[in-house]
N, C-alpha and C positions, 0 to 999 in steps of 0.2 A: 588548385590542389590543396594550399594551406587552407585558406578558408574554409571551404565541406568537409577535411580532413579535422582539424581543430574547433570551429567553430560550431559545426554538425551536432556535437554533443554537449553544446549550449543552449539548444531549442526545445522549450518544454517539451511538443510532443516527442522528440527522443527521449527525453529524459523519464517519459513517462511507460516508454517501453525498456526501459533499461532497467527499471526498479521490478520487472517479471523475473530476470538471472536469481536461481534461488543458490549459485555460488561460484566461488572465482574462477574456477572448470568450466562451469556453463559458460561465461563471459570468455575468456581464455578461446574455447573450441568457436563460440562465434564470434570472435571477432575473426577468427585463421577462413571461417566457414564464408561470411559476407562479402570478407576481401576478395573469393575465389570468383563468389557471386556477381559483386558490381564488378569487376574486371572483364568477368565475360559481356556483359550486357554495355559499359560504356565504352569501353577501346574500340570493340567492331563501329560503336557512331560515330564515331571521332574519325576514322579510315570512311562509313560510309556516306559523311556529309564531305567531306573533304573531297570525295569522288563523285557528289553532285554537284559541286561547282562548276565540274568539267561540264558533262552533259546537260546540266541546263543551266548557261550558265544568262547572268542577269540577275541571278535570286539575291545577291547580296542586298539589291536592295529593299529585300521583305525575306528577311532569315528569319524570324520568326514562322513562315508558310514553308521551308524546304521539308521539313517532315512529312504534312502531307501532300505537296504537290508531288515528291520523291516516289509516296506511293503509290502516286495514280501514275507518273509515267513511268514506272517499272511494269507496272500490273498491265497496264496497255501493251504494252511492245512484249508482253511476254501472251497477249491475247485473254488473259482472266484481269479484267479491268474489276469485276465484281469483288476480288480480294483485296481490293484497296480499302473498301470498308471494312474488311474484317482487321488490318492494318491499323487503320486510324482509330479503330473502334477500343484498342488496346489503351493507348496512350492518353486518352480522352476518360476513360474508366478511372486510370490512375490518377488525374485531376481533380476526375469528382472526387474520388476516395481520399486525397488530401483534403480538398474544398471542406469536403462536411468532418471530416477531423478538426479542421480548426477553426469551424463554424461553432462545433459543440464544446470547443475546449475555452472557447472567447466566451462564450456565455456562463459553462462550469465556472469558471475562472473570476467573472464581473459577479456573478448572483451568490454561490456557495461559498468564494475564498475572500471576497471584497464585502459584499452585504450581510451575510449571514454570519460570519464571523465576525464583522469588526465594527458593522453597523447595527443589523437588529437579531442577536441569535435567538428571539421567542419566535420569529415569523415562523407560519405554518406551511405546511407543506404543498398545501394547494395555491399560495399568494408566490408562494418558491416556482412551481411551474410554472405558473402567468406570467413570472418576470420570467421566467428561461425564453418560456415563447419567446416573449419582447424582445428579447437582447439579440437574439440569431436571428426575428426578423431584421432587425434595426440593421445589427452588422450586415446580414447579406444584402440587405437594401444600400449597404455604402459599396460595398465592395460592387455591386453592380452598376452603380454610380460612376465609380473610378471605371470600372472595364468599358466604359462609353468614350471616352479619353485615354485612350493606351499608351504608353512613352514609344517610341519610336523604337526600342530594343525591349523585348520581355525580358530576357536575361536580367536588364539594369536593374529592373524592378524585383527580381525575385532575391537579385543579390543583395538591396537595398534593406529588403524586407529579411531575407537569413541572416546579415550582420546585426539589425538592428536587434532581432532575440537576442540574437550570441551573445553582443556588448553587454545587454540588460540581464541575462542568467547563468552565464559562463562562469564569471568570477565568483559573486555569490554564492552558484552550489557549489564550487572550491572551496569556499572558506566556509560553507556550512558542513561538508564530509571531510575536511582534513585540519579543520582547527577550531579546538576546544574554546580558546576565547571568543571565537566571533560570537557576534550579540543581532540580536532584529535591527537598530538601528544603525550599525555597520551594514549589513545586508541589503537593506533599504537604500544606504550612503553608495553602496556600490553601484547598484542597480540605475539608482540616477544618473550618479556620475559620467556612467558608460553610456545610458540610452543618449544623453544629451550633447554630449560629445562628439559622438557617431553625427549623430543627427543633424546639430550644428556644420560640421564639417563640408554635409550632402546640403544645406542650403546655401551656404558660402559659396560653394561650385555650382551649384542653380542660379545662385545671382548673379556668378560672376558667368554664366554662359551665353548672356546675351540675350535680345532681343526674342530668342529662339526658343528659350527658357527649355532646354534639355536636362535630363535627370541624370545628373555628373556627381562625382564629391571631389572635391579641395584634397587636394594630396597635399599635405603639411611636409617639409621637408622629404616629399616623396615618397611616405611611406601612406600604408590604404589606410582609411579610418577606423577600421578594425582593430591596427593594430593601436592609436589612439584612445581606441574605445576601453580596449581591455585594459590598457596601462591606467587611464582615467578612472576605469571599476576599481582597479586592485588600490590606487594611491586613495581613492577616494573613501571606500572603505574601511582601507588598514586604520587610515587618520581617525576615521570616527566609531570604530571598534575598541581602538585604545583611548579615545575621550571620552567613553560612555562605561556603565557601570559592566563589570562580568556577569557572566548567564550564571543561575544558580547554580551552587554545588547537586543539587540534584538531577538536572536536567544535563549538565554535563555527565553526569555519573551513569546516566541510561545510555549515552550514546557512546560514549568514549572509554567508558571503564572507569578502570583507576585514576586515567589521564588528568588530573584536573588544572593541571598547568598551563 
């Protein structure tokens, strides 16, 4: 619950649908509106997996398959086996639908924010497509790769992969919407600091899992690498926001106001 709760809106694509709220009323009413929303839709999984262990039970050992094997034997014993697809057909939509969201935002991201900005901003706009192609083939060609080889819990991996955003953008757009001094180079310093951190943490606990090489992380005095990661963003950051020079008075002065302190 801390994690999705907290960390949720340190994933670029949230943050990308957050900047739609055209003000604190809109934001305000959805957040009252969503909470009503995922509360209906997760609490009932939570009670209806919980009560597929009884009925079939054995699944523990492939919980990633109880969703849809859940629906082929309900739909069976209720005699419409044929609604099992339209069951599974739901949850499967919602996948692709993330899939190709961050198929296209890994590429936005490598070609417009990484190349075109920092590397060649005369590229035309036709040499701009041809890498987009590239880059969304390349990644889905890895990501297809890795799903050849699955960890043994999906969960691991999705948690593995939402900590690792959150670490690397959580802290950052903190200190880029609530503090006038942070600089690019703080922001950067954060950003490392946290992904590497995190990350670190999850090979320590791969190494140290044996022979088996499961996809675990290293709890440091206990606590998840999350919360590592963010403390590592924030020290890492602060340090090198106040070692590097202030953003100008003018670009403060667009976003902040008066505030230039």
């Amino acid at each position: 619950f801390f994690m999705w709760a907290i960390s949720g809106s340190g994933q670029p694509s949230n943050m990308v649908r957050l900047m739609a709220f055209n003000s604190a009323t809109t934001l305000r009413r959805a957040i009252f509106t969503v909470t009503i929303y995922y509360s209906l839709i997760y609490l009932p999984l939570v009670f209806i997996f919980c009560c597929a262990r009884v009925f079939m039970p054995g699944m523990e050992a492939e919980s990633d398959r109880i969703m849809p094997a859940t629906a082929v034997f309900l739909t069976k014993a209720a005699g419409w086996p044929w609604l099992a697809g339209l069951l599974v057909a739901a949850p499967f939509a919602a996948v692709m639908s993330t899939v190709d969201s961050f198929l296209l935002m890994i590429s936005s991201s490598a070609v417009r924010d990484i190349y075109q900005k920092n590397i060649n901003p005369q590229v035309s706009e036709k040499h701009m497509r041809r890498m987009s192609y590239a880059c969304t083939l390349l990644v889905g060609a890895l990501a297809t790769l890795g799903a050849m080889r699955p960890p043994d819990f999906l969960q691991s991996l999705v948690v593995l992969v939402g900590g690792g955003l959150s670490t690397t953008f959580l802290i950052p757009m903190v200190m880029a919407l609530y503090w006038p001094r942070a600089n690019r180079y703080g922001i950067f310093a954060a950003m490392l600091s946290g992904l590497s951190t995190f990350l670190s943490l999850y090979l320590v606990g791969y190494l140290q899992s044996g022979p088996e090489r499961r996809l675990q992380a290293y709890m440091l005095l206990q606590f998840d690498p999350l919360i590592w990661g963010f403390a590592a963003a924030l020290l890492g950051g602060s340090l090198v926001t106040l070692l590097t020079p202030r953003p100008s008075a003018d670009v403060v002065r667009r976003f902040f106001g008066a505030r230039e302190k």
